[in-house]
N, C-alpha and C positions, 0 to 999 in steps of 0.2 A: 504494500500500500504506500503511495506517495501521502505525506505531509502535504493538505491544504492549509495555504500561505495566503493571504490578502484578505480585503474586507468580505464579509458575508453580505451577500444580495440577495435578496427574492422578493420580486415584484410581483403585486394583485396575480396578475396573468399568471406568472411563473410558478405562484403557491399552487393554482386551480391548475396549472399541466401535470406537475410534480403529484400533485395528491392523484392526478388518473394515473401516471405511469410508477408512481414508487408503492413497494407494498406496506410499507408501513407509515406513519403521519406526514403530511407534507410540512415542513417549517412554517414557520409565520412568516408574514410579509418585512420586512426591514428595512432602513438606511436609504441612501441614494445609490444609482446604476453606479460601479466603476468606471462602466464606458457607454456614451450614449451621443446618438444623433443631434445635432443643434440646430440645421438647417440643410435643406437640399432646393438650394436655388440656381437660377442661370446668374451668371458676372453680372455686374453692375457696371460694368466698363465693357465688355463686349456680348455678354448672352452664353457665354460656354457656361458647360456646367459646372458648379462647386457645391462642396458638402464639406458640412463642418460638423466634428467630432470634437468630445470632450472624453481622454483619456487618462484615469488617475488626477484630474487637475488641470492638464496641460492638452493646449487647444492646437486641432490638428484640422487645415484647410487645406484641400487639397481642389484644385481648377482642372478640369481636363480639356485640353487642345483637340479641335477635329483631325490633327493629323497626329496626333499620340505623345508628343512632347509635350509633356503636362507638367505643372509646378505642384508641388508639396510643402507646407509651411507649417512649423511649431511654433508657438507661443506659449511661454509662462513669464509673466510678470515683466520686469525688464530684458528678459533672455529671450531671443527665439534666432532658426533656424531654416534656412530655405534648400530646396535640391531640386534637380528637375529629375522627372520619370519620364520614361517611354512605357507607353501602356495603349491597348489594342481597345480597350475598353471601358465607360466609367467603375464595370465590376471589377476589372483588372485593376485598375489604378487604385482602387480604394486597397485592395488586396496588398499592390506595392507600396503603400502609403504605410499602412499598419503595418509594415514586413520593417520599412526604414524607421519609422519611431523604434519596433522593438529594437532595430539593430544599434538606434542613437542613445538609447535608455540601457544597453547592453555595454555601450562603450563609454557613457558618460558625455553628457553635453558638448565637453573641449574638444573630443578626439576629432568632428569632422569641422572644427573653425581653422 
């Protein structure tokens, strides 16, 4: 058995799935998501698509380009972070987007300044 690590979540929705599929009590409801959607809208300066994630705290925007070079951006507080992706798709790029947070949360903020 792996050691569960981080905050405990269970949302209205999530208690009512858990109580169908677990055989014994579903938890209570708790806390805030870890990780949740903020917005899925088109740019305000051109129409692409962008979605903004709040992850542990720290606010993750990512734009996607119709030809796949697409920006990715971090924010917390005074610190943030930008990188471009190549991605085929807005699923894609969301997919590379949370791949690069984990890897910049992996190495520590400095390691890609």
């Amino acid at each position: 058995m792996v050691d569960f690590i981080g905050q405990h979540f269970v949302s209205t929705d999530g208690a009512e799935v858990l109580g169908d599929l677990r055989v014994g009590a579903a938890p209570e409801v708790t806390g805030s998501a870890p990780i949740a959607m903020l917005a899925r809208v088109p740019s305000d300066e051109c129409g692409c698509p962008e979605e903004v994630w709040r992850l542990n705290g720290i606010d993750l925007l990512f734009h996607f380009e119709e030809d796949g070079s697409s920006e990715a951006f971090l924010f917390a507080g005074d610190w943030e972070l930008e990188t471009t992706l190549q991605a085929r798709s807005l699923d894609d790029l969301r997919a590379k987007a949370f791949q690069w947070f984990a890897d910049v949360m992996d190495t520590g903020p400095g390691a890609e300044e």
